[in-house]
C-alpha positions in Angstrom: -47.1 -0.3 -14.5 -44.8 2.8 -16.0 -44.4 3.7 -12.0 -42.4 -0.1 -12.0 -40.5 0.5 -14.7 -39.0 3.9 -14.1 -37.9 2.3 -10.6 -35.9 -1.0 -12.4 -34.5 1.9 -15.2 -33.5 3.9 -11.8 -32.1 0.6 -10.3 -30.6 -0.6 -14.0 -28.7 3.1 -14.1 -27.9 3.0 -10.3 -26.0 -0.1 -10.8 -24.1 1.0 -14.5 -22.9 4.2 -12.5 -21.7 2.4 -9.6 -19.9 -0.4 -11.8 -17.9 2.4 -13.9 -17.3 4.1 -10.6 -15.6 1.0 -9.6 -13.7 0.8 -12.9 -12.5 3.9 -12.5 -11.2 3.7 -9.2 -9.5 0.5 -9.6 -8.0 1.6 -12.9 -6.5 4.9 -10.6 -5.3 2.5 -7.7 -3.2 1.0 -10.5 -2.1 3.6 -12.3 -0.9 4.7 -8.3 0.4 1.4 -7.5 2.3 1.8 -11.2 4.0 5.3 -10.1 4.9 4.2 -6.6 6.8 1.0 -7.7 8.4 3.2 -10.5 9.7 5.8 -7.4 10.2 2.9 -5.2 13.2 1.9 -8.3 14.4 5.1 -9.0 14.9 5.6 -5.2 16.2 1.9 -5.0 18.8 2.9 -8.2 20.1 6.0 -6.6 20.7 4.8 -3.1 20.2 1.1 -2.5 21.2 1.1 1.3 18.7 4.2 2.2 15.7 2.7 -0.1 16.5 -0.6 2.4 16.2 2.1 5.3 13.1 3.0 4.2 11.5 -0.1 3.5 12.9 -1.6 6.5 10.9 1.5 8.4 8.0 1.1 6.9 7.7 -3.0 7.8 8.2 -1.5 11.2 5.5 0.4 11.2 3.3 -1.6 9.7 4.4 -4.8 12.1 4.5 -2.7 15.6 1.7 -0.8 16.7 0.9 0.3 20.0 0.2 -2.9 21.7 2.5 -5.0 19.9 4.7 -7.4 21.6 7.4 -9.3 19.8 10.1 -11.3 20.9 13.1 -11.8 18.7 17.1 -11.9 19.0 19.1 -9.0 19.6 20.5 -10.1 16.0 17.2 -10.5 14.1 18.2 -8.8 10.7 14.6 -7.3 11.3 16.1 -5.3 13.8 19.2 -4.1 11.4 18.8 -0.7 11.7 19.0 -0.1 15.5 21.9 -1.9 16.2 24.9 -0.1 17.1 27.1 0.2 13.8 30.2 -1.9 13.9 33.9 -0.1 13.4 35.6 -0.7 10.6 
């Protein structure tokens, strides 16, 4: 009988350390998320046009991979940036 009961105190700790492990990481992936919005403003405060640059580059990226095919107008504001830029 003790032989079952040091296995469900083993399972009853396995389980409380992987919960806080959990905890913990989520709480970190915010605190992340928190930063990266706060740079993504600062950025966004100093240089509006360049933070849409880099957004707009990173929907790319995440949009078009390797074996992507899309089919959109020449004018699509998704394709903005590689457009030829018009003379003032």
């Amino acid at each position: 009988m003790q032989k079952m009961d040091s296995r469900a105190e083993t399972d009853k700790e396995k389980k409380i350390l992987l919960a806080e492990s959990y905890r913990d990481a989520e709480k970190l992936n915010g605190e992340g998320d928190a930063e990266a919005i706060k740079i993504y403003a600062q950025a966004f405060e100093m240089d509006p046009e360049f933070y849409s640059f880099v957004r707009t580059l990173e929907a790319y990226e995440k949009s078009l991979g390797e074996e992507t095919t899309i089919v959109l107008p020449s004018d699509s504001e998704f394709f903005q940036y590689f457009s030829a830029p018009t003379k003032d």
